[in-house]
C-alpha positions as CSV (number, residue, x, y, z in Angstrom):
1,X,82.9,31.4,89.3
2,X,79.7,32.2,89.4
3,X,77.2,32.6,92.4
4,X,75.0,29.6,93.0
5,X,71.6,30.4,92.9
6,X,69.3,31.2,95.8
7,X,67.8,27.4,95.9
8,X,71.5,26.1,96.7
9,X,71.7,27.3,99.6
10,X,68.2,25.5,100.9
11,X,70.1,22.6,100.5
12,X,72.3,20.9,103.3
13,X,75.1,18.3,103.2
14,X,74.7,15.5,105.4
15,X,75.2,11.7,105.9
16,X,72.6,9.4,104.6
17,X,70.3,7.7,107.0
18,X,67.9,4.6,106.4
19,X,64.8,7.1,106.4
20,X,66.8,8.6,103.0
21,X,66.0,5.2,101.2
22,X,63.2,6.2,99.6
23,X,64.4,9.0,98.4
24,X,67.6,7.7,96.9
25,X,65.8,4.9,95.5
26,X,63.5,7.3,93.5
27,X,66.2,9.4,92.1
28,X,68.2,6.2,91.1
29,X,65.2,4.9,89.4
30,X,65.1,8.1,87.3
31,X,68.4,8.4,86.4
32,X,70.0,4.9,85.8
33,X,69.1,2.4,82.5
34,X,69.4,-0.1,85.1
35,X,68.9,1.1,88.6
36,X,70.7,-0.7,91.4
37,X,68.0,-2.1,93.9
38,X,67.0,-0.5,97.2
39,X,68.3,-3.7,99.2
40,X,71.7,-2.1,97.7
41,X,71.1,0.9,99.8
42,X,69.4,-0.1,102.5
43,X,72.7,-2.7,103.1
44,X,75.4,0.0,101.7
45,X,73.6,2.0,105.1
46,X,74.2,-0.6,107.6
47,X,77.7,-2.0,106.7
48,X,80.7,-0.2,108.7
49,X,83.1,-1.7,107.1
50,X,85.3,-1.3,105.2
51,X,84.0,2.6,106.1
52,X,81.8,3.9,104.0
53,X,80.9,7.7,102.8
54,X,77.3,8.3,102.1
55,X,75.8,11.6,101.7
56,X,73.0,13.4,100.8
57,X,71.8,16.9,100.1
58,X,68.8,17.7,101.7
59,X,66.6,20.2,100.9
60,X,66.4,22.7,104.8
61,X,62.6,24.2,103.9
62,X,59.2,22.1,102.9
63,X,59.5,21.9,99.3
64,X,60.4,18.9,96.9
65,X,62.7,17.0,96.4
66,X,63.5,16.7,100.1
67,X,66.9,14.7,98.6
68,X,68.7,16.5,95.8
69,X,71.4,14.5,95.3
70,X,73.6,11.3,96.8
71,X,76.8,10.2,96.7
72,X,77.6,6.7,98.3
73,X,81.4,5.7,98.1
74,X,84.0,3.4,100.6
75,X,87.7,3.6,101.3
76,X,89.5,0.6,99.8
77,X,93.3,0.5,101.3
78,X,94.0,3.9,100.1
79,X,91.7,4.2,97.3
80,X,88.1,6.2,97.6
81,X,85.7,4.1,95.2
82,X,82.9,6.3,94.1
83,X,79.8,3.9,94.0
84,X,77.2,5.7,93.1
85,X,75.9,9.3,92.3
86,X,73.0,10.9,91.0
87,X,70.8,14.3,91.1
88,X,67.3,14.5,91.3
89,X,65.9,15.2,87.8
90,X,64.2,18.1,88.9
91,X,67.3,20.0,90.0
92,X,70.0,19.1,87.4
93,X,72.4,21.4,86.1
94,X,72.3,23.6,89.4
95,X,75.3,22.6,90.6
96,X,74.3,20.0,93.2
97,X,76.4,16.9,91.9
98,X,79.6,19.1,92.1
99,X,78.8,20.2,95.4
100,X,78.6,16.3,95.9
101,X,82.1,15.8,94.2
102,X,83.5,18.4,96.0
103,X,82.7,17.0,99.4
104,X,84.1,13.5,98.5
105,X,86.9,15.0,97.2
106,X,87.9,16.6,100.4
107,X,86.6,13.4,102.2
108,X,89.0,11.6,100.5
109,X,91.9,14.0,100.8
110,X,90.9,13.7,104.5
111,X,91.3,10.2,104.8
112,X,94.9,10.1,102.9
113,X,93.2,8.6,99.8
114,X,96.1,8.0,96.9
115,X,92.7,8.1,94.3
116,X,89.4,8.4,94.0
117,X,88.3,5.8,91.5
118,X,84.8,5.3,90.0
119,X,83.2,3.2,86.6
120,X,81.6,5.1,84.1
121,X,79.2,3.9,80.7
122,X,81.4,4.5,77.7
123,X,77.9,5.8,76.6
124,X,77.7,8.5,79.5
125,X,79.4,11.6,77.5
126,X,77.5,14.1,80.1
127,X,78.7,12.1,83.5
128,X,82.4,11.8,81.6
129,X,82.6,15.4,81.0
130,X,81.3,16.2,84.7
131,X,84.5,13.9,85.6
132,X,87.0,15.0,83.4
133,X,86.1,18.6,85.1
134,X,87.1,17.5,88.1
135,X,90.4,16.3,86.6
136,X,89.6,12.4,86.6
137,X,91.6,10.8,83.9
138,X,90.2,7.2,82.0
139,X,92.9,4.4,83.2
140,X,91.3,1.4,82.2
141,X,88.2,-0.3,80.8
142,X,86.0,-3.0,82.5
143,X,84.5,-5.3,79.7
144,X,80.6,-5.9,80.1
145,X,80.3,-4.3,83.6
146,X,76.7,-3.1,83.2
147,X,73.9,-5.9,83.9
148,X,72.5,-4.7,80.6
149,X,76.7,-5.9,78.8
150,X,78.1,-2.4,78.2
151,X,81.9,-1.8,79.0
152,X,82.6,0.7,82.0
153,X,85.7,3.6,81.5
154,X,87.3,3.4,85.0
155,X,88.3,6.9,86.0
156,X,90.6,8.3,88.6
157,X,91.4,11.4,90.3
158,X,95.1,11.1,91.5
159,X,95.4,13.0,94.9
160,X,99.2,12.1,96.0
161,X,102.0,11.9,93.9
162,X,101.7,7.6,93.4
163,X,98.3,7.6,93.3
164,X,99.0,3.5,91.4
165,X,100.6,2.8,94.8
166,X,103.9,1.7,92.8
């Protein structure tokens, strides 16, 4: 594997805090067809439960973006439901939503998740491939689940040997 490069390591993993908002809402705004609002957040921020996983990579040294990525996400029974994630457009494709993925995979494997499960636009081939990397597998299909009527892939990532719970 290659090295990351320099800029990766200015960055630092950390839980999301209300201050972030701003932040997050810009990068969703710039990456989505159909953002989810910054109420979203700002609630997803003060709920604890069931518990939530929200983290961000912020940037250690004066320099934009301050947030490179986020990754919001919350334990169901034993499932860990990816919500939402996204990279700042400036700093795609330098690894900073894998480092994200990473870090909710272990999360997950922490909290004795079966799966981690998370909706994906049958249109999104680049967020897809960034899955199936990871070794999420399609398992289902969720007719008009966008606002804007397209169908969602569901995808999981089975991390114990029943990850359907059968």
């Amino acid at each position: 594997m290659a090295s990351p490069a320099p800029e990766f390591e200015l960055y630092r993993l950390r839980p999301a805090a209300p201050g972030d908002v701003d932040d997050i809402t810009a990068i969703e705004e710039a990456s989505f067809p159909v953002p989810w609002k910054r109420q979203f957040f700002e609630g997803e921020l003060h709920e604890a439960h069931p518990p939530r996983y929200h983290r961000v990579l912020e940037r250690q040294l004066p320099g934009l973006p301050r947030i490179a990525a986020y990754l919001f996400a919350v334990m169901l029974f034993d499932e860990f439901h990816v919500n939402k994630i996204a990279t700042h457009p400036v700093v795609r494709k330098e690894g900073h939503g894998r480092r994200m993925m990473r870090d909710a995979i272990d999360a997950a494997r922490e909290r004795r998740s079966a799966s981690i499960v998370l909706e994906v636009r049958l249109t999104n081939e680049e967020a897809i491939r960034f899955y199936r990397g990871f070794g999420f597998i399609e398992v289902g299909r969720r007719k008009h689940y966008y606002k804007d009527g397209e169908d969602a892939r569901v995808m999981m990532l089975p991390l114990s040997d029943d990850p359907f719970g059968a």
